[in-house]
N, C-alpha and C positions, 0 to 999 in steps of 0.2 A: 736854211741854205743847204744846198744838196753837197754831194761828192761833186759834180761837175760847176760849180758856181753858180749863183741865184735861179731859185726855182722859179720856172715859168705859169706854177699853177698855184689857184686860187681855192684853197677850201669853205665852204658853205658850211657852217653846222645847221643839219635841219634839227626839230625838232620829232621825235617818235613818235607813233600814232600808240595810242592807247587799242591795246586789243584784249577785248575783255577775256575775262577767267575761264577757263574752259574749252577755247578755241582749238587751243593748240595743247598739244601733249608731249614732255622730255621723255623718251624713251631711257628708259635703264640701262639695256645692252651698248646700244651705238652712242647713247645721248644726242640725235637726230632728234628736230622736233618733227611730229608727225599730228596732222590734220585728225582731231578727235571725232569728226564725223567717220573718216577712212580707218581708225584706230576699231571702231566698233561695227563697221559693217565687215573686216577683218578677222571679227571674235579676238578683239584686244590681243592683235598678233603685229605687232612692227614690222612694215610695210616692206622697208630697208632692211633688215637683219634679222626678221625671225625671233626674235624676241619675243618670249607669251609675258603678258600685262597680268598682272591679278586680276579679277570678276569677284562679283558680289556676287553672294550667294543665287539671288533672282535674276542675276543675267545669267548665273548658268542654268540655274529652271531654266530661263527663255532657249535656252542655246537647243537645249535637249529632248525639252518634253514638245508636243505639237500646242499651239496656240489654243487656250480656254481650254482644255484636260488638266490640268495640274489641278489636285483634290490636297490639301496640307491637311492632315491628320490629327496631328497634335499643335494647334496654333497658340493654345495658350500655357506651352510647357513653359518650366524655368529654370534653371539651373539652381542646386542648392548649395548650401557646404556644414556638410556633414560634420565635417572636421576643426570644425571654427580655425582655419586659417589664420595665421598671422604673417605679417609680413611689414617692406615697408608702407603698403596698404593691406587690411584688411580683404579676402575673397569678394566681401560682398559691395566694398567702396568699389572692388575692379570690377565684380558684376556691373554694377550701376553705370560703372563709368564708359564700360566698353557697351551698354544696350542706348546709353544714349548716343553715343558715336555712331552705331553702326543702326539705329532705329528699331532694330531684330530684341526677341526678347531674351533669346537661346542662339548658342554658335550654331547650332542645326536646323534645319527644315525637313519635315519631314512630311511623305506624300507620296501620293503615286499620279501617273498620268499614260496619256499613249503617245510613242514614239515613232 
């Protein structure tokens, strides 16, 4: 019932369409969702507010070097630890755990190409 006596309207609950994973992207800055196709033709810059997105390492290769130049140097570097870290993990649990996360063997890429 409203402020002015019975309401004249009728609510529908619909049900939500299912939009798969990856569609759409929450901006950090605005928290607007913004279309992940328009996010990345952008260079993961929020369409709405200027917001820069993180990039993985190889979209900035892509961003920077010209297409098929990019030469990677050292592809099978790895990060060591010298220092037998301790912690609440071990260095090398975090190695492992962050090369399977991110696919990469090393936080770095290294290489040259033409711009």
């Amino acid at each position: 019932m409203s402020l002015f006596g019975k309401s004249n309207y009728t609510f529908i609950k619909v049900k939500r369409k299912e939009i798969p994973i990856g569609v759409w992207t929450k901006c950090p800055g605005c928290e607007s969702p913004a279309y992940s196709k328009e996010l990345k033709n952008n260079l993961n810059v929020c369409p709405k507010c200027g917001f820069h997105l993180s990039v993985t390492a190889g979209e900035r290769i892509e961003h920077l070097i010209d297409e098929g130049t990019f030469n990677e140097t050292d592809p099978d570097m790895v990060s060591a630890d010298p220092l037998g870290f301790q912690g609440p993990k071990t260095y090398k649990e975090k190695l492992k755990q962050d090369q399977e996360s991110t696919g990469l063997k090393d936080a770095v890429i290294t290489g040259y190409g033409e711009i």
